[in-house]
C-alpha positions as CSV (number, residue, x, y, z in Angstrom):
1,X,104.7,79.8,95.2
2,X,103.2,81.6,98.1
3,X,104.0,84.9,99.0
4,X,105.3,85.6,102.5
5,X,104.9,88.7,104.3
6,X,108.5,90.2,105.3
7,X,109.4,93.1,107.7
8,X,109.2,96.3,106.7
9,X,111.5,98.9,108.0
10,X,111.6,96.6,111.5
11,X,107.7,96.3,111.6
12,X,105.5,94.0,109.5
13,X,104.3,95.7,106.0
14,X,101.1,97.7,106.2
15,X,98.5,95.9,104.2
16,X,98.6,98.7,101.4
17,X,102.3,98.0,101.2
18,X,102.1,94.0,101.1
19,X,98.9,94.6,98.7
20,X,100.8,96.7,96.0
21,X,104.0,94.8,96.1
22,X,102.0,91.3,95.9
23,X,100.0,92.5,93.1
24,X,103.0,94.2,91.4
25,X,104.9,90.9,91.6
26,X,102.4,89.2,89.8
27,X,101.7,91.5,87.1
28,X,98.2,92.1,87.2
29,X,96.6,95.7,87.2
30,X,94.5,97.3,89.8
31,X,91.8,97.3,87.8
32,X,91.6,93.8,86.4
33,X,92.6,92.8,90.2
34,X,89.3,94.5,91.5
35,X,87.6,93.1,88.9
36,X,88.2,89.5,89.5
37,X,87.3,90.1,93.5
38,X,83.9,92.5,93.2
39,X,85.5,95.1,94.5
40,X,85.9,99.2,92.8
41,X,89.0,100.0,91.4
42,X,88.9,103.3,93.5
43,X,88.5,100.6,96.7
44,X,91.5,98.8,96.0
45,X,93.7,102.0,95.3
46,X,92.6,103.7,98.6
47,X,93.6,100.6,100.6
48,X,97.3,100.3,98.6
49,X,97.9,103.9,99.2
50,X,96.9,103.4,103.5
51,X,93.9,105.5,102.9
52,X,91.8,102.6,104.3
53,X,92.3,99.6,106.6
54,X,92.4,96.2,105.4
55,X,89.3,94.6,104.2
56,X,87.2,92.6,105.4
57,X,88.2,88.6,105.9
58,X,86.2,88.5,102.4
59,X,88.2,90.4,100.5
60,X,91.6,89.5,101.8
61,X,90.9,86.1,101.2
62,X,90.0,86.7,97.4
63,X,92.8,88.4,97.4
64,X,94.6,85.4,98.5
65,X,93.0,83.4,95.6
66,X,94.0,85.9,92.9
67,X,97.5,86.7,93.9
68,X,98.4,83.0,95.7
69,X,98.7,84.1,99.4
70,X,97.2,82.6,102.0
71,X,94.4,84.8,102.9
72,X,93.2,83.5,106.0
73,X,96.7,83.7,107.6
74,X,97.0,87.2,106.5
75,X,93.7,88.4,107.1
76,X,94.8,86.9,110.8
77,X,98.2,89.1,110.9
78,X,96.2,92.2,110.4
79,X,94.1,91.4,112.8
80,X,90.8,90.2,111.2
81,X,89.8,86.6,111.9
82,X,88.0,84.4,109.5
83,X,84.7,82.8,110.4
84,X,85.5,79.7,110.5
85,X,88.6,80.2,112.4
86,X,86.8,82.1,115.1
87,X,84.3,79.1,114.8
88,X,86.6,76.9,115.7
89,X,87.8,79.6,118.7
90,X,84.7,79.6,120.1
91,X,84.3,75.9,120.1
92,X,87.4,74.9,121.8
93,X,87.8,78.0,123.8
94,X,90.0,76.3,126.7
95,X,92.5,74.6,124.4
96,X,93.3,77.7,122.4
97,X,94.2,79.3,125.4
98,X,96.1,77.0,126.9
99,X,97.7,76.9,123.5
100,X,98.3,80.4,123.4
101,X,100.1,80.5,127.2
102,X,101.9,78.0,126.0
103,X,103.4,80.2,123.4
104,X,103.4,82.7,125.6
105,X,105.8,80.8,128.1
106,X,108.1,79.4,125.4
107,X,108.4,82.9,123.8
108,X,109.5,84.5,127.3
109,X,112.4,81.6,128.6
């Protein structure tokens, strides 16, 4: 079951927030949580508590792995895009504009 990303006090979660719950949800500590992605406990704490941004693409997609989110879609709603998303971006440049002003148009009738 994937874990979806809810609105938080009429905004979307911080990433500490949604990190913490998501990990709290599936019962695994901090510390065995950085240990399964390569990343310091004292890392991991930092970014549940807001003290740091959200990692990198990396991280938030190990993340994903470890506590069944996907990572690329959330590493994307706080506002980091994967490389092989922006790959694909830069490769079709035109079409994911139009796409986009598409979305843009629908979202304002």
């Amino acid at each position: 079951m994937e874990t979806r990303i809810n609105t938080h006090r009429g905004n979307k979660m911080e990433f500490g927030e949604f990190l913490r719950f998501t990990r709290l949800k599936t019962d695994i500590s901090l510390r065995q949580l950085a240990l399964r992605i390569g990343v310091s406990a004292t890392y991991m704490s930092k970014i549940e508590r807001g003290e740091f941004p959200p990692p990198s693409c990396r991280v938030i997609i190990a993340l994903g792995r470890e506590l069944n989110f996907n990572g690329e879609l959330v590493s994307m709603k706080y506002g980091k895009i994967p490389d092989n998303i922006m790959f694909i971006i830069q490769q079709h440049t035109a079409d994911v504009l139009h796409a986009i002003q598409d979305i843009v148009e629908k979202n304002t009738e």
